[in-house]
C-alpha positions in Angstrom: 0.0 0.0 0.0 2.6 2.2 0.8 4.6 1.3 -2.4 1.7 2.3 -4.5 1.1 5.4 -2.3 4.5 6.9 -3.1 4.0 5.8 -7.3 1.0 8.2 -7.2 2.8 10.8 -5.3 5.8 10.6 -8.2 3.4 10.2 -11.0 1.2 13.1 -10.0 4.5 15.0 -9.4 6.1 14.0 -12.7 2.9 14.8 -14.3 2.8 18.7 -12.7 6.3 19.4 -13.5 6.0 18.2 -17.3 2.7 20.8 -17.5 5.2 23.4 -15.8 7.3 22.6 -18.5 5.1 22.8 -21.3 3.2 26.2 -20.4 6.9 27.5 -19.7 7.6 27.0 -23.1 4.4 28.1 -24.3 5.1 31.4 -22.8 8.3 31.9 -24.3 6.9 31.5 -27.6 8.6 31.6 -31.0 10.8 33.3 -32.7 10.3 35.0 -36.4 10.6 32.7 -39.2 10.0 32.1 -42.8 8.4 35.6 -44.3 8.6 37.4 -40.8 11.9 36.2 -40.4 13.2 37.5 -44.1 10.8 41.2 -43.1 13.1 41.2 -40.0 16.7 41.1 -42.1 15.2 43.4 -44.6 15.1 45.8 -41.7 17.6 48.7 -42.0 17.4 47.8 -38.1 18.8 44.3 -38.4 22.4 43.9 -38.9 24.8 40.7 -38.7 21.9 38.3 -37.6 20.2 40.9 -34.8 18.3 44.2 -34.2 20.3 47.2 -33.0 19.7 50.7 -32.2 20.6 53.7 -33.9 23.7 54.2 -31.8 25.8 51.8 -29.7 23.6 50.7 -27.0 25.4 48.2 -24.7 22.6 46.4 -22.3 25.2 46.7 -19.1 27.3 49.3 -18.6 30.3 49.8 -15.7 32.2 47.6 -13.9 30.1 44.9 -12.8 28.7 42.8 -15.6 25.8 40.4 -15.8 26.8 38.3 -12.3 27.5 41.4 -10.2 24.4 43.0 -11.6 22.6 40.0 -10.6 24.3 39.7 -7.1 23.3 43.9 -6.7 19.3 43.1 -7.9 18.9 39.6 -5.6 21.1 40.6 -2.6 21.3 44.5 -2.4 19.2 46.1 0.5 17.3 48.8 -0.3 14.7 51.1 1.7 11.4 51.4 0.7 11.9 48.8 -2.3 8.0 47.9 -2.1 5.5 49.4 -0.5 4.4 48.3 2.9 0.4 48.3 2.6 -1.7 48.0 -0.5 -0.9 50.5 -3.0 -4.5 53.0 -3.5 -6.3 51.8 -7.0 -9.3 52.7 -8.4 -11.6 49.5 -10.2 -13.0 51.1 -13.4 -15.2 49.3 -15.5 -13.9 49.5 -18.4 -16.3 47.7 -20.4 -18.9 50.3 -19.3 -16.9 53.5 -20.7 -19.2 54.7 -23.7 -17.4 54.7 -27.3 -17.9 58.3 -27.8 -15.6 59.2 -24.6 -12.1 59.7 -24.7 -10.0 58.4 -21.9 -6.4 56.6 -21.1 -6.6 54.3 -18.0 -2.9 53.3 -16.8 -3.7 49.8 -15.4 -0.1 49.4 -13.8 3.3 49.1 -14.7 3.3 49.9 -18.3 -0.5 48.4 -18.9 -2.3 50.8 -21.2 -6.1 50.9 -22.7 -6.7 54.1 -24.6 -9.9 55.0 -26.6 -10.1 58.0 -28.6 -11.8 58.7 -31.9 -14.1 56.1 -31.3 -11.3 52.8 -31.3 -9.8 51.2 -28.5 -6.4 50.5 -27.6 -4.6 48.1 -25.4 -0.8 48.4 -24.7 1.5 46.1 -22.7 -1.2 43.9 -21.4 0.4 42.6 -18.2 -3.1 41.5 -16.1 -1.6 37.7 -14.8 0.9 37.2 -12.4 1.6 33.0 -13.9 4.5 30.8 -14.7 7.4 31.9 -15.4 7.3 35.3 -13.9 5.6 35.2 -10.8 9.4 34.2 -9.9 10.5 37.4 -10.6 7.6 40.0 -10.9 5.5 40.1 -7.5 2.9 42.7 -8.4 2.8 45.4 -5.0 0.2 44.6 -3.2 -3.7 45.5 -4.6 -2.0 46.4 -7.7 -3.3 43.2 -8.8 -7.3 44.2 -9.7 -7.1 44.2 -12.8 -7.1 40.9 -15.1 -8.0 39.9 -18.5 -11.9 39.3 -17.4 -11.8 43.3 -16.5 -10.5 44.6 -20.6 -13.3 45.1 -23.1 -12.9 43.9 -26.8 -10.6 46.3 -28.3 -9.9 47.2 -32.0 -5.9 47.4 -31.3 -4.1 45.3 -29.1 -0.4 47.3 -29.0 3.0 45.4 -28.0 6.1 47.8 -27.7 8.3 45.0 -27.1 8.5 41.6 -26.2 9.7 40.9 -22.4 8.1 39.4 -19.6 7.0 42.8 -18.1 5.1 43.8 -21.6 4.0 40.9 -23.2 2.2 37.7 -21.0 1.1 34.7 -22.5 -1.6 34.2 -20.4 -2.9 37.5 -20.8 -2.8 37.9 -24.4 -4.5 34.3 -24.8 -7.3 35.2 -22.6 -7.9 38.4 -25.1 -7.4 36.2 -28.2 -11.3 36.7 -28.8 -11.7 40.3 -27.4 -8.9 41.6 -29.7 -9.8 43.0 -33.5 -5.9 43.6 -34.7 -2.2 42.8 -33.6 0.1 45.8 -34.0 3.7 44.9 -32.8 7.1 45.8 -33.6 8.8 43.7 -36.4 9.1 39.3 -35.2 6.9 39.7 -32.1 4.2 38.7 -34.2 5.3 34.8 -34.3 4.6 34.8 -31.1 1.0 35.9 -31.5 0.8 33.3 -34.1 2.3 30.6 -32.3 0.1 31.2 -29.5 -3.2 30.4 -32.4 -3.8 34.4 -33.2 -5.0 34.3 -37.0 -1.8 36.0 -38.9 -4.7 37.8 -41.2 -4.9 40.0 -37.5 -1.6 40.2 -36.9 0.5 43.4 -38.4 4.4 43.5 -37.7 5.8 47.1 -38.1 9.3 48.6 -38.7 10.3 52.2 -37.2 8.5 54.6 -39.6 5.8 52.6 -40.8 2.3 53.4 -39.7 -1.1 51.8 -39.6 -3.9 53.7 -40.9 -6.7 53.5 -39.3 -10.3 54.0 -40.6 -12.9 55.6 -38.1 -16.4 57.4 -38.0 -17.6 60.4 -37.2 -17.3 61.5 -34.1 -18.0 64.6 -31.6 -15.2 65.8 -29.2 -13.5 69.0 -28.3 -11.3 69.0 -30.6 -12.9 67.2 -34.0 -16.8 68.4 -33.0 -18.7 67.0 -35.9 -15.5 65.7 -38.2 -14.6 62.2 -39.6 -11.9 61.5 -37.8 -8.5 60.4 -39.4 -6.0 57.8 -37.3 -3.0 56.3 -37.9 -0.7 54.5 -35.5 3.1 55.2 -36.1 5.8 52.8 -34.9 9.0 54.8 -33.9 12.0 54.0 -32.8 13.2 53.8 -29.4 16.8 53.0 -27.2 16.2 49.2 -26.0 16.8 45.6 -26.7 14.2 42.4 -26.7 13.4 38.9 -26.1 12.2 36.5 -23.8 15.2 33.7 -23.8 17.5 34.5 -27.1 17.8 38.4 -27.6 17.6 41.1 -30.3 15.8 39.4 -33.0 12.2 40.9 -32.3 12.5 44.8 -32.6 11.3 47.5 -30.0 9.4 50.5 -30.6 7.4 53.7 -29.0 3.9 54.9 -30.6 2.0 58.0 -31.5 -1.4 57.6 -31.9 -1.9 60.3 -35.0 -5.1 61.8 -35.4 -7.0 64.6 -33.9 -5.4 63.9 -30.7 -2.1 62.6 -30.9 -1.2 60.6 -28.1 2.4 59.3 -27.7 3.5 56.2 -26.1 7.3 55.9 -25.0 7.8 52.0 -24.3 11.0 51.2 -22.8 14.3 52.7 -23.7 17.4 54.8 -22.8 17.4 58.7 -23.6 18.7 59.9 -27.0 17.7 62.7 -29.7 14.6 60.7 -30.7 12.7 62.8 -28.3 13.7 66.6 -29.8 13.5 64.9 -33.7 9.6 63.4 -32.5 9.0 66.9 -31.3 9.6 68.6 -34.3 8.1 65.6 -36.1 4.9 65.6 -34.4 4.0 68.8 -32.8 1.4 69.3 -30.3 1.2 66.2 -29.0 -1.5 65.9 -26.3 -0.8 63.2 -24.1 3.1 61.9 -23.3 2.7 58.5 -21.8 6.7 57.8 -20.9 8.8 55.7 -19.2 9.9 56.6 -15.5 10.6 53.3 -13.3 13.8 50.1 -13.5 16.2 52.4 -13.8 19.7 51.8 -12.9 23.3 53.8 -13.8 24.0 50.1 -14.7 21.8 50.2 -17.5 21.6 53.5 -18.1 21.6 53.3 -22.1 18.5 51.0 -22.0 16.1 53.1 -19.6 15.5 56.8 -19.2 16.8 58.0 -16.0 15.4 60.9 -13.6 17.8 63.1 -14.4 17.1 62.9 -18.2 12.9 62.2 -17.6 12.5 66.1 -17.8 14.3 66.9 -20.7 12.8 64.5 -22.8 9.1 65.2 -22.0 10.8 68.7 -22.6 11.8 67.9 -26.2 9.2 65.9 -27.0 6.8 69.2 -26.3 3.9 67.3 -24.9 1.3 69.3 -23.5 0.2 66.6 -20.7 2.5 63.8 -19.1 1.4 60.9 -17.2 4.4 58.2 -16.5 4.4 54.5 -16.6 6.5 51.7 -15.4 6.6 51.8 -12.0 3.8 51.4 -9.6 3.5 47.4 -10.0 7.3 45.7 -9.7 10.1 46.1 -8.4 12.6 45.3 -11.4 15.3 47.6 -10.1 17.1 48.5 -7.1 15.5 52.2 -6.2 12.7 52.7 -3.9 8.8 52.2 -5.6 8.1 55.9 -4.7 11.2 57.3 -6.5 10.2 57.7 -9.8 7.3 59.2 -8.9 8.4 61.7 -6.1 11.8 62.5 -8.9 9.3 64.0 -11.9 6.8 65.7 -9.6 9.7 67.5 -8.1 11.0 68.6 -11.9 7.5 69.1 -13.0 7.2 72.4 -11.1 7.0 75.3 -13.0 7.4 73.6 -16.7 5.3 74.1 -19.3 3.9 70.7 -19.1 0.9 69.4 -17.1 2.2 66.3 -15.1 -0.7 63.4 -14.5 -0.4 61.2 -11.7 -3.6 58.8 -11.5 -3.5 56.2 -9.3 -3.9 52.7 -11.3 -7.4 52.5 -12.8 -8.2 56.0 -12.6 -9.2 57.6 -16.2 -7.4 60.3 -17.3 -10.2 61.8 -19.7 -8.2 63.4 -23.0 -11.1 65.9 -23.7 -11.1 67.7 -19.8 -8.7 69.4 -17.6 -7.9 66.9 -14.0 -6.1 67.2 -11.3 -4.6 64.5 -9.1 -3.4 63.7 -5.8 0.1 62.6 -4.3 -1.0 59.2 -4.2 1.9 57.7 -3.0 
């Protein structure tokens, strides 16, 4: 009896570890081939066998390299790394927003949905916390309300790049009915179709290329009575990709182009892009940017502080809110830094600076004002 006891004990054991194993290699997905794979190399961003950026962009930078990096992130004490109660959200329903209002909900971390001009937008979708990141990315505690259940269908479902902290398996397969198109920088889309997306709704795009965007009438603010004209433009951005072999998916930022141009950063170290998008792209609305993981480690692969200002400066955004922070702890700084660095820089610029609490709309067409949350 006892024999037979410990076979069921091993064979249920063996049987849970080879599902681990299969959804962990679900999750990592696939990487571009055949026509993808030949749209990747014709790139002017792909060069012997990889991505790059525009200028020498190495992922660590100093003394330490990968294992004392790794040592620093695991080992390194640091104050007020996470917060110490649940973080303040606000549950929105989302599926009850009407398709005439316009509105950007930051759902945490770098979690987007935007709806403007009538079409709805999803960014980043992050909204699981499953194999295999759950060994790395503990959401903060109540910053965990939103899941896949909560997102509405949506006509665009957005992907800047490809890590674990922008793009979830579990997330995006729970959407896979809820979502009308695919719009990802070049490769990422063999993922989508790996994980049983029909390629017909998938669209890959290079730096520079745009998707236009077809949309009725509608009646805001800004466009009372007009048809309304979108496009989304991929642009470039200072970053790297992929989930276990890197580089050969491409990373990007987005402006949403059309009577209200909204501009999404994505991940990446500062450069000129920001003053050539500004001249580029004037009058741009809404600056959704990246202000969280940041180390002097990695400095050429996330915007730091000290350059957040001049970049939402350049850019010449009339509005900023800021994104990836507020979910994980993916770097060694406290969770309120970010947050407490741009709202002391924000004084006195000509920029508005939005800080809504995770689920809290930030309506495009009206003037807000927000609390010091955190």
């Amino acid at each position: 009896m006892k024999r037979k006891m410990l076979y069921g004990l091993l064979t249920a054991l063996a049987l849970l570890l080879a599902w681990q194993g299969w959804e962990f290699w679900q999750a990592v997905g696939r990487q571009p081939r055949g026509e993808r794979l030949q749209r990747c190399q014709n790139s002017p961003q792909w060069k012997d066998g990889e991505f790059v950026n525009r200028h020498e962009t190495p992922t660590l930078t100093g003394d330490e390299g990968f294992f004392g990096q790794m040592r620093k992130f695991l080992f390194q004490k640091v104050a007020n790394l996470r917060p110490a109660s649940d973080i303040p959200v606000v549950k929105t329903d989302l599926h009850a927003i009407r398709p005439s209002e316009e509105v950007c909900v930051w759902l945490g971390h770098s979690t987007l949905f935007i709806q403007t001009a009538g079409k709805r937008f999803l960014f980043d979708p992050v909204l699981t916390n499953k194999l295999p990141v759950w060994w790395f990315m503990r959401p903060f505690k109540g910053t965990d309300v939103y899941t896949p259940e909560d997102i509405p269908a949506v006509d665009y479902l957005v992907i800047t790049h490809d890590h674990w902290d922008h793009l979830d398996w579990k997330t995006v397969t729970a959407l896979r009915d809820r979502v009308g198109t695919v719009v990802c920088a070049l490769g990422i889309g063999e993922h989508f179709e790996y994980w049983g997306y029909d390629p017909k709704k998938i669209v890959d795009l290079d730096w520079g290329e745009s998707l236009p965007i077809s949309t009725a009438a509608t009646a805001t603010a800004d466009n009372a009575g007009d048809s309304a004209t979108l496009s989304l433009r991929c642009l470039p951005t200072r970053h790297f990709s992929g989930r276990m072999g890197q580089h050969k998916t491409l990373w990007a930022s987005y402006l949403i182009d059309g009577p209200r141009r909204i501009f999404v950063s994505g991940d990446g170290g500062y450069d000129e892009r920001f003053k050539e998008f500004g001249k580029q792209y004037p009058g741009i609305d809404l600056a959704v940017m990246e202000n969280g993981q940041y180390d002097e480690g990695w400095h050429y692969i996330h915007t730091l502080p000290s350059e957040l200002p001049t970049a939402i400066g350049e850019l010449g955004a009339r509005r900023v809110l800021t994104y990836h922070h507020g979910k994980y702890a993916l770097a060694n700084h406290a969770w309120t830094e970010p947050l407490d660095s741009i709202y002391k820089h924000a004084e006195g610029r000509p920029w508005q600076l939005l800080t809504p609490r995770i689920g809290q709309p930030v309506w495009l067409d009206k003037e807000q004002e927000f609390s010091k949350w955190w």
